[in-house]
C-alpha positions as CSV (number, residue, x, y, z in Angstrom):
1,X,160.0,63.4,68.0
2,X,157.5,65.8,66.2
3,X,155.4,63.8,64.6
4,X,157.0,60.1,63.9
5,X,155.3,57.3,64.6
6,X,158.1,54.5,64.6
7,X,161.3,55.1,66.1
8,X,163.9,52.3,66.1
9,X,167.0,52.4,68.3
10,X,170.2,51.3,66.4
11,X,173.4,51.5,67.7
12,X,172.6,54.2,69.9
13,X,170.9,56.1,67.4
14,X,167.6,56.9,67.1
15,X,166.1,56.7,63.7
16,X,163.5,58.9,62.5
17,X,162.1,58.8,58.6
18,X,165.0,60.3,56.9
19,X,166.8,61.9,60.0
20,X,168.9,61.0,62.4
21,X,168.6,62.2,65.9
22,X,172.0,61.7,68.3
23,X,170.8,59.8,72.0
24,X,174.0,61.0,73.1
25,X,175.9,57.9,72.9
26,X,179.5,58.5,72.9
27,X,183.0,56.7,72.9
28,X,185.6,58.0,75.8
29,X,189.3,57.5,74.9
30,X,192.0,58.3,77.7
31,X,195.3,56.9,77.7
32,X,197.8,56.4,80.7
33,X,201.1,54.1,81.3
34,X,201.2,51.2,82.8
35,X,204.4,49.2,83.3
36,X,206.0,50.4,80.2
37,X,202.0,49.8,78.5
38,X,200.5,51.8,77.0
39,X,196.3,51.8,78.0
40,X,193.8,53.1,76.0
41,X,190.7,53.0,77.9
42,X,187.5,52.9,76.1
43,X,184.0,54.1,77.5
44,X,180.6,53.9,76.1
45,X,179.6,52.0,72.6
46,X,182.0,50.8,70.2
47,X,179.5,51.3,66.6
48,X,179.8,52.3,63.2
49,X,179.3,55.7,64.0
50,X,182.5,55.9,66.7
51,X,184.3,52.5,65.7
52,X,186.6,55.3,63.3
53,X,187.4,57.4,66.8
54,X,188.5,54.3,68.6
55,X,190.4,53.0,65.3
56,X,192.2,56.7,65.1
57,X,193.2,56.7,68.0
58,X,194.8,53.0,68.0
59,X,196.7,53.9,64.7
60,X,198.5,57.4,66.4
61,X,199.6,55.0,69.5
62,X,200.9,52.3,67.2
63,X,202.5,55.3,64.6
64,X,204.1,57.1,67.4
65,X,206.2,54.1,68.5
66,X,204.9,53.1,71.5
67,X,206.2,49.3,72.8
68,X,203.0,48.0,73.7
69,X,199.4,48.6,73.8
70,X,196.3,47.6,75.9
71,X,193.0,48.8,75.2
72,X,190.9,48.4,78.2
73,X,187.0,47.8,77.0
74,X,186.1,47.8,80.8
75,X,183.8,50.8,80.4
76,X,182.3,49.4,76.9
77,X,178.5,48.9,76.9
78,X,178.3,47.8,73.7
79,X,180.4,46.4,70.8
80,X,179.2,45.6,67.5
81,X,181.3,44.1,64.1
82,X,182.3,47.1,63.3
83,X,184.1,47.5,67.1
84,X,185.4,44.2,66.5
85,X,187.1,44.5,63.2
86,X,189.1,47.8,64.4
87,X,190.7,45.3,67.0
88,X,191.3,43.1,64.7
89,X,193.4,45.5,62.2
90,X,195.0,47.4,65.4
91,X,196.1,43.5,66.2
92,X,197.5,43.4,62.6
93,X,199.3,46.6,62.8
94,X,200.8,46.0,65.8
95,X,202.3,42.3,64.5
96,X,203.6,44.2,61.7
97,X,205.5,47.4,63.6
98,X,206.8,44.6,66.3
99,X,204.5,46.6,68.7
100,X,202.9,44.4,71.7
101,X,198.7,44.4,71.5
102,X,196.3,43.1,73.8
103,X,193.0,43.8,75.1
104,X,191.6,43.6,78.3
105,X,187.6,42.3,78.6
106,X,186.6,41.4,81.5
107,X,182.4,41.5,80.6
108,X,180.5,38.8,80.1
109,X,178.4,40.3,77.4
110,X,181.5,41.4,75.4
111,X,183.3,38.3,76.0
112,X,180.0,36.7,74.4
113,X,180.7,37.9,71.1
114,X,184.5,37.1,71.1
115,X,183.6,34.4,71.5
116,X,180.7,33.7,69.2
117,X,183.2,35.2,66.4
118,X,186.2,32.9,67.5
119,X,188.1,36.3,67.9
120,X,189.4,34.7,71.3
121,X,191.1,32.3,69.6
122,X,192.9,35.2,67.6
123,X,193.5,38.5,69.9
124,X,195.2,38.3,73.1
125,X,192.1,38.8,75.3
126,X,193.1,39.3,79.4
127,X,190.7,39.4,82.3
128,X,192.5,42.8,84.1
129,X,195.0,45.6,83.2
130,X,197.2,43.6,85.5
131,X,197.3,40.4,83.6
132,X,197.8,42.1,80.4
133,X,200.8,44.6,81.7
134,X,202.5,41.4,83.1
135,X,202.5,39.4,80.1
């Protein structure tokens, strides 16, 4: 890191003095149809630095007209507040076009902090893509 003596991993980032240096962390987004659903799946970490990707891509779904959308965090590694509060306003939209929202977690360590933040008691939260295309 030519010359640095403390480097601190945030997010995915790696910090350096003034600069930031890009670890190549990035968020996938791929879309498919399930039983008249539409999935979003979402790969890699969920930051401040891709959160506005992720919360792009939710609005054109819900703008376009879709019925319903899952987003499938399946292939998330990490999520922090930033992840979290995206769901929350793509939740919000969605009660407010009539569209169907839901998200499908099935990680332990993702779960953890829906929990922690009493989000599970707010966003329709399913274990597979299966349970949330049914409902």
């Amino acid at each position: 890191m030519h010359g640095c003596r403390l480097v601190l991993r945030l997010a995915g980032r790696a910090m350096c003095g003034h600069s930031r240096y890009d670890v190549g962390v990035e968020l996938s987004l791929a879309t498919r149809v399930v039983s008249a659903h539409t999935v979003l799946e979402v790969g890699g970490e969920v930051d401040v630095y891709t959160a506005p990707k992720l919360r792009e891509r939710i609005a054109e779904l819900l703008e376009g007209g879709v019925g319903a959308v899952v987003v499938d965090l399946g292939r998330v590694d990490f999520m922090d507040s930033t992840g979290l509060g995206v769901l929350v306003g793509a939740w919000r939209k969605s009660r407010a076009s009539g569209t169907s929202f839901g998200v499908v977690c099935g990680k332990e360590s993702l779960l953890k902090i829906f929990r922690i933040t009493a989000l599970d008691q707010v966003l329709p939260l399913y274990p597979s893509i299966d349970a949330a295309t049914a409902a």
